[in-house]
Backbone as CSV, one residue per row, in Angstrom:
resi,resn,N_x,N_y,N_z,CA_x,CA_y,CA_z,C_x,C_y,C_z
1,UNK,110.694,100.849,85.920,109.403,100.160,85.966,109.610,98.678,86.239
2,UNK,108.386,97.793,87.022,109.047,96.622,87.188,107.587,96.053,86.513
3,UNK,108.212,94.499,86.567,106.768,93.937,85.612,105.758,93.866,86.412
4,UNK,105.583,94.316,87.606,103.966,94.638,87.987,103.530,95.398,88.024
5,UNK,103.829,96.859,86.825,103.660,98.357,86.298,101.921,97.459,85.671
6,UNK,101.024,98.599,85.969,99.899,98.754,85.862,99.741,100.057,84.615
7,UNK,98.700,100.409,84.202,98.325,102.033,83.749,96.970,101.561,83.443
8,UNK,96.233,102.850,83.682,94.711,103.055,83.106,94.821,103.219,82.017
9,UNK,93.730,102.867,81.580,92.931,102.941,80.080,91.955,103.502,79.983
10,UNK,91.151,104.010,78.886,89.692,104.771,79.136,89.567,104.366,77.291
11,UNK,88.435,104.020,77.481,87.755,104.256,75.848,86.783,105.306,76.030
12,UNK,87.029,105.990,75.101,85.596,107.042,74.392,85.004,107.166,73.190
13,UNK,84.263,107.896,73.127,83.385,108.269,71.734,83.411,109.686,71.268
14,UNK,84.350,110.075,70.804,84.811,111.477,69.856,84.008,112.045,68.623
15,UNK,83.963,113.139,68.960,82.414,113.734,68.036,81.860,113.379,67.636
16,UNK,80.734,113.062,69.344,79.439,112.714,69.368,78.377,113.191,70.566
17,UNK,77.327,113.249,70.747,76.981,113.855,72.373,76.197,112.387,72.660
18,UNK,76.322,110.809,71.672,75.199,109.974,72.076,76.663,108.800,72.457
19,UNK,76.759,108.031,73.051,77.355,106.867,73.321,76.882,106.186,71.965
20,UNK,78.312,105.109,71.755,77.735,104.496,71.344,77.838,104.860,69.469
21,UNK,78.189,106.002,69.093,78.068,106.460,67.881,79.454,107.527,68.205
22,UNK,80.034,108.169,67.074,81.142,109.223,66.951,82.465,107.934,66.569
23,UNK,83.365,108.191,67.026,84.594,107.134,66.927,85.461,107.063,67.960
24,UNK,85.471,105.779,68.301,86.044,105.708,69.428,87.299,105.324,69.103
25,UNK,88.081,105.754,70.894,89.503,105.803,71.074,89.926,105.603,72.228
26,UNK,91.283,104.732,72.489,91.613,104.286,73.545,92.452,105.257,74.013
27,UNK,92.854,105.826,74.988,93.399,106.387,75.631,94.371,106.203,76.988
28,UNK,95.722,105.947,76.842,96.808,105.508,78.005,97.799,106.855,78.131
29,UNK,97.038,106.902,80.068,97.551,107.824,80.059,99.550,107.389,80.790
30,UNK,100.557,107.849,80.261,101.988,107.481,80.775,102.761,107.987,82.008
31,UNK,101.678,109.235,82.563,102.123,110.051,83.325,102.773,109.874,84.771
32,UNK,102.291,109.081,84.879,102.600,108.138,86.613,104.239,108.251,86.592
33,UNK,104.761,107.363,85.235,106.370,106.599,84.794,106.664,108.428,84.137
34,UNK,106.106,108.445,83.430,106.672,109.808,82.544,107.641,109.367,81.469
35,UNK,107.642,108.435,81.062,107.966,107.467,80.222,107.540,106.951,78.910
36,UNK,107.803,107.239,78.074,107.246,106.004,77.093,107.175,104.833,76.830
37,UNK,106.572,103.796,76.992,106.543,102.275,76.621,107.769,102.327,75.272
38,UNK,108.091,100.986,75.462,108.772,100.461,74.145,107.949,100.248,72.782
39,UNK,107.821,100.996,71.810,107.537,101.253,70.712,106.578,99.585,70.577
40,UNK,107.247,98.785,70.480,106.383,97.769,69.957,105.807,97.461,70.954
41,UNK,105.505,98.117,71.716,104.868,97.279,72.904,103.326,98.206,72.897
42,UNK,103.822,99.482,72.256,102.699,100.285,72.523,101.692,100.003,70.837
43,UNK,102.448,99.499,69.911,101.845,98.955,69.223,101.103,97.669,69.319
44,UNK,101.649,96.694,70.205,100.912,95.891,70.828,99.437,95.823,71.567
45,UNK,99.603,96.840,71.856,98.442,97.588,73.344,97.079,98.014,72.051
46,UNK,97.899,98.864,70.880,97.199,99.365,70.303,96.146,98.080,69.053
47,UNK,97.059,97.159,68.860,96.686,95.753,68.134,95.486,95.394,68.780
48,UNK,95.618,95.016,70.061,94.989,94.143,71.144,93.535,95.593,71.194
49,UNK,93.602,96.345,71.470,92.387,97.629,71.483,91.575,97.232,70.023
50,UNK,92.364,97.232,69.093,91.845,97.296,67.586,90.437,98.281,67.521
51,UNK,90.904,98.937,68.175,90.386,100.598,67.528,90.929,100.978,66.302
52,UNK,90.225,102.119,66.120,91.413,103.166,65.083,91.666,103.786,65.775
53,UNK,92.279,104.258,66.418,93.481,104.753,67.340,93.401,104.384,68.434
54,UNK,94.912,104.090,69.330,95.284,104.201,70.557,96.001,105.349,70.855
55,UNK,96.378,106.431,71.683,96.830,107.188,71.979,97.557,106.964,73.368
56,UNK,99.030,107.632,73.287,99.391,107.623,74.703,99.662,109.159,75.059
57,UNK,100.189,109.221,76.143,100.904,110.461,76.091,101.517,110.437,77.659
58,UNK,102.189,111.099,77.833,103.528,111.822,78.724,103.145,113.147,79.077
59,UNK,103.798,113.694,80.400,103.897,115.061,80.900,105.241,115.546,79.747
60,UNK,105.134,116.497,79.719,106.367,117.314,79.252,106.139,118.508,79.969
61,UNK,108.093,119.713,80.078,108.050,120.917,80.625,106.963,121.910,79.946
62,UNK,106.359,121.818,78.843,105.546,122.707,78.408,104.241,122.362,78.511
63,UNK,104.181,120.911,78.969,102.489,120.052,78.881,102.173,119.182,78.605
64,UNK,101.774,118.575,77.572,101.894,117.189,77.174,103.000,116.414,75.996
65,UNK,102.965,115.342,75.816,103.359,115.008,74.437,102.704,113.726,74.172
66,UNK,101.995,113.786,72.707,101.321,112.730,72.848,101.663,111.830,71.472
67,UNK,101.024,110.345,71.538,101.485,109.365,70.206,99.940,108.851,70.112
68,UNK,100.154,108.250,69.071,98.875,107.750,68.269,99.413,106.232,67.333
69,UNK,98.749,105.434,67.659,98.915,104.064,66.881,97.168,103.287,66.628
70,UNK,97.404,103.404,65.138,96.710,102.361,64.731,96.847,101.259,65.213
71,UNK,95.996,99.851,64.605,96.536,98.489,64.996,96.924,97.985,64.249
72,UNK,97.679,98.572,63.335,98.986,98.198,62.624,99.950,99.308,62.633
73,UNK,100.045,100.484,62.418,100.987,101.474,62.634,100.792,102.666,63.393
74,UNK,101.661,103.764,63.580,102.025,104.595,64.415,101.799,105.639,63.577
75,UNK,100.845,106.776,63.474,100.614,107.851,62.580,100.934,109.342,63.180
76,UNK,101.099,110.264,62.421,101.733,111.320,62.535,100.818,112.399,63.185
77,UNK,99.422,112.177,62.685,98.099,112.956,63.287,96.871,112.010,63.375
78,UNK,96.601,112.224,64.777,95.176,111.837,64.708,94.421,113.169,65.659
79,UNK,93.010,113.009,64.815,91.831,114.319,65.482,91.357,113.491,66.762
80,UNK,90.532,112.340,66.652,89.274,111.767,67.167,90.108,111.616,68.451
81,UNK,91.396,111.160,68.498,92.163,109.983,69.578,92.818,111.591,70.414
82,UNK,92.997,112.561,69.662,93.328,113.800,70.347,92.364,114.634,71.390
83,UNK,91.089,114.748,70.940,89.829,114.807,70.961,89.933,114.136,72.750
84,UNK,89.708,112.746,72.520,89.379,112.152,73.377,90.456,111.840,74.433
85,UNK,91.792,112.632,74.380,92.821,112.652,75.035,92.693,114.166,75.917
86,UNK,92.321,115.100,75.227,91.764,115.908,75.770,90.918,115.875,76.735
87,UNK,89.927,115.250,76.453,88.753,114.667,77.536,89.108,114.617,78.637
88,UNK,90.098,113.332,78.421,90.547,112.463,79.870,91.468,113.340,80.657
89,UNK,92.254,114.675,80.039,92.914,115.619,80.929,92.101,116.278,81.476
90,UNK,91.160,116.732,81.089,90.462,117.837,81.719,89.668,117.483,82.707
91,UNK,88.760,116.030,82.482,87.844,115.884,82.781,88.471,114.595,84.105
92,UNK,89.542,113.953,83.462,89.452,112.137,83.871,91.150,111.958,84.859
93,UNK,91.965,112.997,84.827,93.105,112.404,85.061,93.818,113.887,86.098
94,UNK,94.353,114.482,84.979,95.012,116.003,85.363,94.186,117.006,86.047
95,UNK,93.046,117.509,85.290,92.168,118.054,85.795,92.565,119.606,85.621
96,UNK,93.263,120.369,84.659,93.649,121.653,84.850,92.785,122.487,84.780
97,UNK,93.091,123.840,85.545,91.957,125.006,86.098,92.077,125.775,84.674
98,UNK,93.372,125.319,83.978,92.764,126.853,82.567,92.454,125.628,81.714
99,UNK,91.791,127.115,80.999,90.960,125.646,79.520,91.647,124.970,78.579
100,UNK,93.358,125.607,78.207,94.025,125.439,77.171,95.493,124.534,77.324
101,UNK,95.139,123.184,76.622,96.908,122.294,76.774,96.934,122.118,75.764
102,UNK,97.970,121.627,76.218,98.941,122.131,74.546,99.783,120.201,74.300
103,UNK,99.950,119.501,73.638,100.498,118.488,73.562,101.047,118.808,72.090
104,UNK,102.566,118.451,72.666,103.932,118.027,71.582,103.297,116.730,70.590
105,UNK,103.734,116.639,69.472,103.720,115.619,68.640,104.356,116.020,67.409
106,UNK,104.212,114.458,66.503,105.206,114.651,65.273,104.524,115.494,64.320
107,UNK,103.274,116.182,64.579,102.702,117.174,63.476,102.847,118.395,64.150
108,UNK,104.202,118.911,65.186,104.143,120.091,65.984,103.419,120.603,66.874
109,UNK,102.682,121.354,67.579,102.056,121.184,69.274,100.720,121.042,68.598
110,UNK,99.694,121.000,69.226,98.595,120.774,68.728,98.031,121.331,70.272
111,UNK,96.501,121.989,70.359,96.248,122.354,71.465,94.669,122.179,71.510
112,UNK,93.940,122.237,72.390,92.680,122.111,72.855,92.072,122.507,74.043
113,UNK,91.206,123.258,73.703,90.744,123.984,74.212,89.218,123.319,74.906
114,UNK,88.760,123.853,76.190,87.447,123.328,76.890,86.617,124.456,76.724
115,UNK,85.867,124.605,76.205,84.587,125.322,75.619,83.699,125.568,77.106
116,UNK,82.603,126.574,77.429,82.048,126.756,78.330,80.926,125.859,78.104
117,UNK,80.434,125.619,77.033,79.150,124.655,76.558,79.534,123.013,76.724
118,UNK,80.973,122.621,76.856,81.236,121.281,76.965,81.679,121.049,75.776
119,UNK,81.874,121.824,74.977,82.659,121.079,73.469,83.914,121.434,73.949
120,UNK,84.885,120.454,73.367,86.339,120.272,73.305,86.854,121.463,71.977
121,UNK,87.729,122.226,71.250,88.194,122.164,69.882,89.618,122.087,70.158
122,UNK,89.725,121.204,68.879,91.313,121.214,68.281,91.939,122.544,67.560
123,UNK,92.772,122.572,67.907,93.821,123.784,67.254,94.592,122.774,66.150
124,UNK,94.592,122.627,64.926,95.754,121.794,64.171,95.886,122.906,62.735
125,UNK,97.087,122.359,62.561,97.427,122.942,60.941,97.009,122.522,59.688
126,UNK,96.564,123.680,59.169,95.882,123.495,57.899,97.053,122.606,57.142
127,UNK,96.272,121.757,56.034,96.749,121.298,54.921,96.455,122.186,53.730
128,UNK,97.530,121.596,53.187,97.766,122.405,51.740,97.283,121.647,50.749
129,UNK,96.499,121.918,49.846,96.153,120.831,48.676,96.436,121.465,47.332
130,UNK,96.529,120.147,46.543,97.090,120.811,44.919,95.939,119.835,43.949
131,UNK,95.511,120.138,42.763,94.715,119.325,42.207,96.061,118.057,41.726
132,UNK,95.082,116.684,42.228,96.247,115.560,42.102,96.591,115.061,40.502
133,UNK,98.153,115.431,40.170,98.686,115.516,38.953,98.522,114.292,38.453
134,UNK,98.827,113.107,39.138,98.839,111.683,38.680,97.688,111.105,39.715
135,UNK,96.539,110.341,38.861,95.231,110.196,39.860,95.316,108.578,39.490
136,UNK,95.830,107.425,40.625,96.155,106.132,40.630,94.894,105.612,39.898
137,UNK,95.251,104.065,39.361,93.799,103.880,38.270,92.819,103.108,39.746
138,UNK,93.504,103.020,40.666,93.199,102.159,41.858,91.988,102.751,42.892
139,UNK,92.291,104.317,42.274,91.171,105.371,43.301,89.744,105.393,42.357
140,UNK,89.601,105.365,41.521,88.582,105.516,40.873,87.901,104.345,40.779
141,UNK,88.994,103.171,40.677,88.088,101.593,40.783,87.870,101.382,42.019
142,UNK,88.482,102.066,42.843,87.987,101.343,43.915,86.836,102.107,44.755
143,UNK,86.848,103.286,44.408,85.654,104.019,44.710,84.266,103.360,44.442
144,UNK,83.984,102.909,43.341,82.555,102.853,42.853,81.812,103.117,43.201
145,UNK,81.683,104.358,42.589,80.529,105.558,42.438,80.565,106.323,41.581
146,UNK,79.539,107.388,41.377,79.356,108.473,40.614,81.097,109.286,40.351
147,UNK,80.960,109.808,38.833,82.283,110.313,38.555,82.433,111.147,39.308
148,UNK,83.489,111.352,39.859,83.877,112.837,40.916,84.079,114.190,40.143
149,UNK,84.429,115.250,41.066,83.848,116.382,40.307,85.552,116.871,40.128
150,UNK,86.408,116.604,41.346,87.511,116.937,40.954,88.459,116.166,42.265
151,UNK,89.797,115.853,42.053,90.644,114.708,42.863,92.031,116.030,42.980
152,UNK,92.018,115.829,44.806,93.332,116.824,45.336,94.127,115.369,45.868
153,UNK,95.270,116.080,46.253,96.063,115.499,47.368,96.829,116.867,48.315
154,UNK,96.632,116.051,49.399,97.225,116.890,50.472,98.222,116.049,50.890
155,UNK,98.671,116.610,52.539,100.172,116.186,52.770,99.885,114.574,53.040
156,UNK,98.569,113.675,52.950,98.912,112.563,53.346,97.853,111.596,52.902
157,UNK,96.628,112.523,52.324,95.731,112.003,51.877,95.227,112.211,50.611
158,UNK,94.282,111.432,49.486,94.094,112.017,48.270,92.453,112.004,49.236
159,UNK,91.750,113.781,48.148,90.428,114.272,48.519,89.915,114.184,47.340
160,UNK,88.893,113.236,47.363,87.638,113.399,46.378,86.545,113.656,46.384
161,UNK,86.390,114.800,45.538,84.927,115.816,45.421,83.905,115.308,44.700
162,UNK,82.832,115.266,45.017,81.512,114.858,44.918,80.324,115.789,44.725
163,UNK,79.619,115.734,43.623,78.665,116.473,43.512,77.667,116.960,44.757
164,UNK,76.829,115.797,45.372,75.984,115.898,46.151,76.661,114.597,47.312
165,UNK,75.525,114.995,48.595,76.120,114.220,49.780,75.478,112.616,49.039
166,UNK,74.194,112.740,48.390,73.746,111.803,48.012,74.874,110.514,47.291
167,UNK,75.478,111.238,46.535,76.877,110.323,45.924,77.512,109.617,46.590
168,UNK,78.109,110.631,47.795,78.879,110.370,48.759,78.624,109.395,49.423
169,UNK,77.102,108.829,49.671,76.767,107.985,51.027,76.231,106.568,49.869
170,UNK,76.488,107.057,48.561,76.062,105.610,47.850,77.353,104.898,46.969
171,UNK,78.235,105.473,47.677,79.816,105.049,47.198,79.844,103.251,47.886
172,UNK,80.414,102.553,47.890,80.701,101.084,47.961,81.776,100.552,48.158
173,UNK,83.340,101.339,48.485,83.932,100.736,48.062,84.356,99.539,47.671
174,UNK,85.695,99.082,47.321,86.280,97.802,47.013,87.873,98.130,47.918
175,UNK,87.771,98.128,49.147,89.007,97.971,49.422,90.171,97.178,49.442
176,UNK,89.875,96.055,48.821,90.905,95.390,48.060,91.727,96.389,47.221
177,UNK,91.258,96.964,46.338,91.462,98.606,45.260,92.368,99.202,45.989
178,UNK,91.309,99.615,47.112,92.138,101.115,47.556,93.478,100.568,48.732
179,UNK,93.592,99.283,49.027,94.752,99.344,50.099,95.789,99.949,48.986
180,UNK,95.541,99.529,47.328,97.014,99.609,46.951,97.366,101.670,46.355
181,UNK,96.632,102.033,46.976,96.486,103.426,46.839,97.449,104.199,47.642
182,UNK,98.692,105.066,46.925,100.364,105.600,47.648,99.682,106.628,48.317
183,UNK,98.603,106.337,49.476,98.652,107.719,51.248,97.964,106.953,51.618
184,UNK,98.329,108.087,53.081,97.664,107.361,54.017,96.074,106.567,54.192
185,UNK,95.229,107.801,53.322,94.023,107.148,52.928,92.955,108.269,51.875
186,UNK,91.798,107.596,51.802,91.452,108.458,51.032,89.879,109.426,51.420
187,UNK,89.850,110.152,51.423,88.287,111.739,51.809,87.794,111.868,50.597
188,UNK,86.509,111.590,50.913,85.253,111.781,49.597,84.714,112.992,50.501
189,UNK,84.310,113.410,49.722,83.372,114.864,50.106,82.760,115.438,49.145
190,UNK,81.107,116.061,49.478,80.266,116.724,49.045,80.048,118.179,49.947
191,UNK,79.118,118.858,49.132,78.138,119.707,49.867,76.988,119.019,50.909
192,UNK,76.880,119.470,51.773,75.564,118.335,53.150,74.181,119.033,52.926
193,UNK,73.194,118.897,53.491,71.950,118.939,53.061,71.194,119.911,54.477
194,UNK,71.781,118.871,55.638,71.860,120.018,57.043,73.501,120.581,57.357
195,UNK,73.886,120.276,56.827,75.474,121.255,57.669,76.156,121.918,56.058
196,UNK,77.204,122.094,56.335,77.741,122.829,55.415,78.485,121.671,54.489
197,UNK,79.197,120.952,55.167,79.709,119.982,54.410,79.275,118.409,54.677
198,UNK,79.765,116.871,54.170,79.851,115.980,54.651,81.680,115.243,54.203
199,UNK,81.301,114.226,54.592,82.391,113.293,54.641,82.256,111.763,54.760
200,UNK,83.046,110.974,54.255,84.097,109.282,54.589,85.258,109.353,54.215
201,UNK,85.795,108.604,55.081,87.451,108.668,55.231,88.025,106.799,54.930
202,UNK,88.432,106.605,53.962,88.828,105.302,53.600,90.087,105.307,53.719
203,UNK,90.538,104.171,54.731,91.669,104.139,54.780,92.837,102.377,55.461
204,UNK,92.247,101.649,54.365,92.953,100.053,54.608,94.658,100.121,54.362
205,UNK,94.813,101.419,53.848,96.667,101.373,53.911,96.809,101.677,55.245
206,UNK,95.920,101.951,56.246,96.569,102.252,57.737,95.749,101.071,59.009
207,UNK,94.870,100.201,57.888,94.577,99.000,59.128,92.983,99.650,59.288
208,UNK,92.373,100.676,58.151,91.148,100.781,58.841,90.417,100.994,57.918
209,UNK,89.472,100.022,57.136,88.565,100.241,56.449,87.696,101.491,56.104
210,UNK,86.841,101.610,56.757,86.161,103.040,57.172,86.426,103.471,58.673
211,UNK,86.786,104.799,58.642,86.755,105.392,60.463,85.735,106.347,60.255
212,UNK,85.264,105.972,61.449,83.680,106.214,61.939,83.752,107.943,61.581
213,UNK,84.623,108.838,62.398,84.996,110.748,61.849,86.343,110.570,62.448
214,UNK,86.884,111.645,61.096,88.449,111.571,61.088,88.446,113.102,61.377
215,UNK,89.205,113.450,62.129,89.273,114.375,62.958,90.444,115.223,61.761
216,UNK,91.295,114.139,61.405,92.622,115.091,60.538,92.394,115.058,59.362
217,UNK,91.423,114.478,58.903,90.910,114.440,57.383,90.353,115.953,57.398
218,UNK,89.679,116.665,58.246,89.131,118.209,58.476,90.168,118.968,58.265
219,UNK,91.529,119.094,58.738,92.298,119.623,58.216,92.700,120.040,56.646
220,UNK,92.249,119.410,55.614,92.506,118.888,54.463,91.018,119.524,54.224
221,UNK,89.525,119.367,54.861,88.392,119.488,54.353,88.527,121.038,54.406
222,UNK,88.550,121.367,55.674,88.316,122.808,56.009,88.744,123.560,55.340
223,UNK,89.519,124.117,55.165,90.821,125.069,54.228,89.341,125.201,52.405
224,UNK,89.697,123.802,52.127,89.032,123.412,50.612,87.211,124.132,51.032
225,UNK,86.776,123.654,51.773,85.214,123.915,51.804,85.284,125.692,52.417
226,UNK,85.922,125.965,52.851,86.295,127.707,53.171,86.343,128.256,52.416
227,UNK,86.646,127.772,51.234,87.133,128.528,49.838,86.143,128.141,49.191
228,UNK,85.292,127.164,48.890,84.189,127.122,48.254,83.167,127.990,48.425
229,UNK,83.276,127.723,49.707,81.183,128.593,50.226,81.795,129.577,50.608
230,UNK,82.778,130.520,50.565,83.249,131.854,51.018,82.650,131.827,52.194
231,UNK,82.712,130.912,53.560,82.944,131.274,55.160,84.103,130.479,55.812
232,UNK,84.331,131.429,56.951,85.515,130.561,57.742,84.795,129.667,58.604
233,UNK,83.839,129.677,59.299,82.600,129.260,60.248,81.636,127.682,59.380
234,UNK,81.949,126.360,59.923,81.313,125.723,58.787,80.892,124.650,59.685
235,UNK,80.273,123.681,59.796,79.552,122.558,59.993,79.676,121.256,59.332
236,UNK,79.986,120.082,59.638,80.599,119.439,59.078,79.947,117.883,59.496
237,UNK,79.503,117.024,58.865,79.045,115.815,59.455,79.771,114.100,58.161
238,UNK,80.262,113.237,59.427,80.775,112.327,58.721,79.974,110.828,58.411
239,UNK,80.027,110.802,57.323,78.830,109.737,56.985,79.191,108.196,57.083
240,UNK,79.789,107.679,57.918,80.097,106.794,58.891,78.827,105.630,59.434
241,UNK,78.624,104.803,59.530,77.704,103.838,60.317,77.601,104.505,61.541
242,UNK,78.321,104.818,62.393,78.084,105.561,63.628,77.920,107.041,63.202
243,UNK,78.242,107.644,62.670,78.107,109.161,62.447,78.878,110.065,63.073
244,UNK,79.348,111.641,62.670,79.797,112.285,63.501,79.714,113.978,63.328
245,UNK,79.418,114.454,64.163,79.246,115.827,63.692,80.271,116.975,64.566
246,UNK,80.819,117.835,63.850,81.882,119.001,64.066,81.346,120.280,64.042
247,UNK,81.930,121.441,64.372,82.048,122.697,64.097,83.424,123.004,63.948
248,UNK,83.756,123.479,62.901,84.518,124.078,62.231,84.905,125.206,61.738
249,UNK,86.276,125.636,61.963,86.865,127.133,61.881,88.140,127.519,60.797
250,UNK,88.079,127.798,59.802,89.672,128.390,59.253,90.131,129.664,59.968
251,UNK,91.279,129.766,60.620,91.598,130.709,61.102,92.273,131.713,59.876
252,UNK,92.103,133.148,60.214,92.035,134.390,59.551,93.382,134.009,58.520
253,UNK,94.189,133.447,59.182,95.890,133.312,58.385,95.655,132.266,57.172
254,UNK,94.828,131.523,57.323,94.555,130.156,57.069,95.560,129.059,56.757
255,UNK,96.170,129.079,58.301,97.637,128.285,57.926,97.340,127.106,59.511
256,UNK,95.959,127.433,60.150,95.210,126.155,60.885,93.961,126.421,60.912
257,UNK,93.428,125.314,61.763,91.757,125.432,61.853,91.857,124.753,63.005
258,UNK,90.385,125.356,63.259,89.426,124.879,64.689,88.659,123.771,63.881
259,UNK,88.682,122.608,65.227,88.067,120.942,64.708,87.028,120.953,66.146
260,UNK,85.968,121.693,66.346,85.234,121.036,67.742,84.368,120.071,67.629
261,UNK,84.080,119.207,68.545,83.613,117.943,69.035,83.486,117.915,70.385
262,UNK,82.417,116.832,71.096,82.134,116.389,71.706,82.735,115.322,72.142
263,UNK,82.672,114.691,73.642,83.338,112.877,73.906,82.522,112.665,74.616
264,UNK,82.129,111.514,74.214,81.428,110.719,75.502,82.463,109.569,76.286
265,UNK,82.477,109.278,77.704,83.893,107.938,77.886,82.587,107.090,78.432
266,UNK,83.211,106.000,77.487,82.289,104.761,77.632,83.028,103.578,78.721
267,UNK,84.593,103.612,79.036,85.018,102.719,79.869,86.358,102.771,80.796
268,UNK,86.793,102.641,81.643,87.727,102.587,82.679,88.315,101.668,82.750
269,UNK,89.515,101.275,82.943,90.098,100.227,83.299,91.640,100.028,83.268
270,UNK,92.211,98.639,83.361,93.608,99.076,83.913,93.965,97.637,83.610
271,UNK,95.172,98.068,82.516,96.252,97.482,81.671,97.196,96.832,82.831
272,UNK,97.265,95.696,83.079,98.511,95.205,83.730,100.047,94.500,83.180
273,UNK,100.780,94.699,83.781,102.295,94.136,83.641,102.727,94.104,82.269
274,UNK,102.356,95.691,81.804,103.089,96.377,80.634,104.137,97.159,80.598
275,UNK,104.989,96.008,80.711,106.536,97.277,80.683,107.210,97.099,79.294
C-alpha cells in the first residue's frame, strides 16, 4: 500500500426501518488491499468516527473476516456494526447472489442471512448466564432505580432484571458508578408492553455511555427471556433515545440465536492516505 491508499466508508442505522434512529455504525470495507490496517491505526479511524462501533473487514477463503472497534477499544462481538456490515455486502460493495455469508471473528464465524422481506438476521452464539455470585456495590449505585428482581452475569456482561419496562426506562444512571464495574457493560431488562421483551445497554468501561441497540447484549437476553415466557420466537425493543426494534429466535439446541434487524445507510464516503 502506498500513502495515497484511499478506502470507502459508509455509515448506517442498524435496527431500524426510519433514518436517523436504531444505532449507527461505520463500516470499512479492506477488500481492495485484503489486508488489515495497523491495529492502531484502525483504532484511530474508529476514535475519529466516535461511533459505537467501527467495523472493518477482509475477504477470506471461506468469506469474510471481520473486526470491530470502539473509540477506545477493539471488542470481541458486536451485533449493530455486524448488522450493518452485512448491509454493505449484500447491498453496497460485494453484492452476492446467495443470501448467506459467513464472517470469521474472535467470537467464531458469525453469519447473516438476507431475508426476502429486507430484514438482515444474525446467526451468533448463545450466552450462558449464572445468577451473579458477587454483585459489585458499584451496580446497584450506579443504577438508580427501582430494586431489581434478580442480577446474572454472562460471558462479558452483568444482566439486570426488572420488574416492569416502566422501571427500566426510569433508571438514571450515574456513570461515574458504573465505569468502575469488572465487564464489558451492563443490560437492564424487563417484560415490554408491545413486544415480548425490552432493553438498555450501559456501557462507559468500553467508551459508551448508552448504545442506542446492542445487538450482542440479545445474545445474553434471548436464551434468559426464552426460558421465561416458554417461546423460542420473541420481539424485542431497546429503550435508547433513538430506539430499536428486533425479532428474535433461540435455536432448538439453544447453544445460538437469530438477532433480525433492519439498516438504513445514511452516508458514503472515502477515507484518504490511511496506511
Amino acid at each position: 500500500m502506498t500513502p495515497s491508499t484511499s478506502f470507502r466508508i459508509y455509515q448506517l442505522d442498524a435496527f431500524t426501518d426510519l433514518l436517523y434512529t436504531g444505532n449507527p455504525a461505520a463500516v470499512v470495507p479492506l477488500t481492495d488491499q485484503n489486508e488489515w490496517l495497523p491495529d492502531d491505526r484502525m483504532q484511530a479511524i474508529a476514535a475519529e468516527n466516535n461511533l459505537a462501533e467501527t467495523a472493518f473487514y477482509i475477504r477470506t477463503e471461506t468469506g469474510y473476516h471481520i473486526r470491530w472497534f470502539t473509540p477506545t477499544v477493539e471488542v470481541d462481538l458486536c451485533g449493530h456494526a455486524t448488522l450493518a456490515t452485512g448491509y454493505v455486502v449484500f447491498f453496497l460493495e460485494e453484492k452476492p447472489e446467495e443470501a448467506k455469508i459467513t464472517f470469521d471473528s474472535k467470537s467464531g464465524p458469525l453469519t447473516v442471512c438476507r431475508d426476502s422481506d429486507g430484514w438482515l438476521v444474525l446467526d451468533f452464539p448463545a450466552d450462558v448466564l449464572h445468577k451473579a455470585a458477587v454483585q459489585p456495590p458499584a451496580l446497584s449505585a450506579g443504577l438508580r432505580g427501582p430494586k431489581p428482581l434478580e442480577i446474572h452475569k454472562g460471558k462479558t456482561d452483568f444482566m439486570v432484571v426488572y420488574a416492569t419496562q416502566a422501571d427500566v426506562e426510569a433508571l438514571a444512571p450515574d456513570f461515574r458508578e458504573l465505569v468502575t464495574v469488572p465487564a464489558r457493560g451492563i443490560i437492564v431488562t424487563a417484560p415490554g408492553i408491545d413486544v415480548d421483551f425490552v432493553s438498555r445497554f450501559f456501557a462507559p468501561q468500553s467508551g459508551i455511555d448508552e448504545d442506542p441497540v446492542t445487538g450482542s447484549a440479545h445474545t445474553t437476553l434471548i436464551p434468559y427471556w426464552a426460558d421465561k415466557l416458554a417461546k423460542t420466537d420473541l420481539t424485542a425493543r431497546q429503550l435508547s433515545a433513538r430506539g430499536g426494534y428486533l425479532r428474535c429466535k433461540l435455536h432448538s439446541d439453544g447453544t445460538r440465536v437469530d438477532i433480525g434487524g433492519q439498516v438504513q445507510l445514511y452516508l458514503k464516503g472515502e477515507l484518504a492516505n490511511h496506511v
